[in-house]
N, C-alpha and C positions, 0 to 999 in steps of 0.2 A: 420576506422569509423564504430561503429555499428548502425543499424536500430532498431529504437524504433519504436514498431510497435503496443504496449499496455503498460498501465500503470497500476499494482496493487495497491491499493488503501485500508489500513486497518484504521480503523477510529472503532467510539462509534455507537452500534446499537440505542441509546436514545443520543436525542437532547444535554446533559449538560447544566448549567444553564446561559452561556451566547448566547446567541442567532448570534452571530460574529462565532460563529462556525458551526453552520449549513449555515450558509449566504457565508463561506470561503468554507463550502464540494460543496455547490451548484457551486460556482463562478469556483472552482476546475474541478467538471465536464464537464463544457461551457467547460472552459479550454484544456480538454482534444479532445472534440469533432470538437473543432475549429482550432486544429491541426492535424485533422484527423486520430486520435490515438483512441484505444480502450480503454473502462473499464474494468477492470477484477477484483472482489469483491466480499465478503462474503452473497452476496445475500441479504441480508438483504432491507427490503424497508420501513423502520423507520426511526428515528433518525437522523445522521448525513451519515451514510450509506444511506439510502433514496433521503437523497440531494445530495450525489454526482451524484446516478444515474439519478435523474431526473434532475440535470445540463446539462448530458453528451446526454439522452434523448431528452431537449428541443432544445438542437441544434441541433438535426438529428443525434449524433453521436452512436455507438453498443455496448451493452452494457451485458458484459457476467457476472451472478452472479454463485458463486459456494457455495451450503451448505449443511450444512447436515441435515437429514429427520427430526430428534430430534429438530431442531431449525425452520422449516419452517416456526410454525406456532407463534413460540415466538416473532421473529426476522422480521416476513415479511405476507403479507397475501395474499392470493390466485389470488386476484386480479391483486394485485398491482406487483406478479411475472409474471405474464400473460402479462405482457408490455414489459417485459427484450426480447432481441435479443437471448439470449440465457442461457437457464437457465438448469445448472448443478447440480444433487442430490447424494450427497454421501453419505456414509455407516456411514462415522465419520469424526471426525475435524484432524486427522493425513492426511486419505485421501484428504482435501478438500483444505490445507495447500500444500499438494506436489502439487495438480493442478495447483493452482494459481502462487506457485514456474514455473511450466513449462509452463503456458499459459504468463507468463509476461515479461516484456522488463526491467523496474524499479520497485520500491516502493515506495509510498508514505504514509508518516504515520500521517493524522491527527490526531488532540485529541481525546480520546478514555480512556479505563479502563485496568483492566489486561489484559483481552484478546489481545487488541491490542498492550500492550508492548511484551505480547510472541510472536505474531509474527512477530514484527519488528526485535523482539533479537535472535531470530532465523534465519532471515536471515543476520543480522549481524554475526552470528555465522560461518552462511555456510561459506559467506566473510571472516573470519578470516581460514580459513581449506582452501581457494582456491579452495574452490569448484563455487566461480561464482564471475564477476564482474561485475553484473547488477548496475544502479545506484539508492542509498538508500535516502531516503530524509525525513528529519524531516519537518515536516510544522509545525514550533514556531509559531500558530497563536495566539497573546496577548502572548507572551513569554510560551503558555503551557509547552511546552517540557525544560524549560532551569535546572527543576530538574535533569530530566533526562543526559541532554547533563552536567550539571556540575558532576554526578553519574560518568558516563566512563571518562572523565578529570581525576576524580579523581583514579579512577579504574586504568587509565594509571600511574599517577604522583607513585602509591602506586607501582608498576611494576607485574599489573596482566593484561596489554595487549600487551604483548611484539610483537605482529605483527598490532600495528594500523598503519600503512600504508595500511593494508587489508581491517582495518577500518572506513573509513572516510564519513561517511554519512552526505549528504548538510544538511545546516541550513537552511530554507528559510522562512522569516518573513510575506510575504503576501503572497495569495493565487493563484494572478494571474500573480506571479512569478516561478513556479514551474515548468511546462512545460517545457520553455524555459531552464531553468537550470538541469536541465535532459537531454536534446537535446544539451545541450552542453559540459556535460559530457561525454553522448556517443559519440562524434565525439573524444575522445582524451583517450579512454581505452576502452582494449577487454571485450567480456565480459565474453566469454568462461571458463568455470569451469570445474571441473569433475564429469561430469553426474552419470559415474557407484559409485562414491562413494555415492552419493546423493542418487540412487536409494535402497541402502544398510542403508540407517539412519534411 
């Protein structure tokens, strides 16, 4: 059984146009907080990033952002960083990526734009090279992700994922479903990876 001891959390620096999705990053946050688990995210204090840390926030729970100098003030404002538990500044987004890679337990990837599909598919990536078996999770809130999830279906069916038992990232359709299913994935796979390759990518 491993110890989930934080949740990484990629999602949209801006709201999107159904309002179910900042109302799920918030619900998400509580979520996390009220299992006594950490945040760990892109710093951002807008959009759908902003609601999860002020979910995780209003219920007393800590709440580490990682970004880079170039986005502080795009993505989040001086203020509203000044409330995080713990706020990390990096050089670039390679750097800020590996952190959250080694500050976190799982992943969770609400709706979001390109940035957040690179790095959910990157750490599906790492998962497929056995370099980790953190647990990955799609949050299908209102089906967002089912493009996606029907994409690698297809990706497999066409025979260019020949290791998806590497890759098997949850589906999970509501928001205050996630936690728990994370917490039940770690109690039944290691999570252990190889660090020195990771440190080399």
């Amino acid at each position: 059984m491993n110890k989930i001891r934080s949740i990484c959390v990629y999602c949209g620096s801006s709201p999107g146009l159904n309002p179910l999705y900042k109302q799920s990053g918030k619900l998400l946050g509580r979520s996390i907080a009220e299992h006594g688990l950490e945040l760990v995210y892109g710093g951002g204090t807008k959009g759908i990033m902003g609601a999860v840390a002020d979910g995780v926030m209003s219920a007393g729970g800590k709440v580490t952002g990682i970004i880079p100098k170039f986005l502080m003030n795009k993505e989040a404002t001086e203020h509203a960083l000044g409330q995080l538990n713990e706020l990390i500044v990096t050089e670039d987004m390679h750097q800020r990526k590996h952190l959250m890679f080694q500050r976190s337990d799982a992943f969770v990837t609400l709706p979001g734009g390109i940035g957040t599909v690179e790095e959910i598919v990157e750490m599906m990536t790492w998962a497929q090279l056995g370099h980790h078996r953190k647990p990955m999770v799609f949050a299908n809130i209102n089906g967002f992700w089912d493009p996606m999830i029907a994409l690698l279906d297809h990706m497999k069916a066409e025979g260019f994922i020949h290791t998806s038992h590497l890759v098997k990232p949850l589906i999970v359709d509501r928001a205050e479903d996630i936690v728990p299913a994370i917490l039940d994935a770690a109690a039944t796979r290691p999570s252990e990876g190889d660090e020195a390759v990771i440190e080399r990518m």
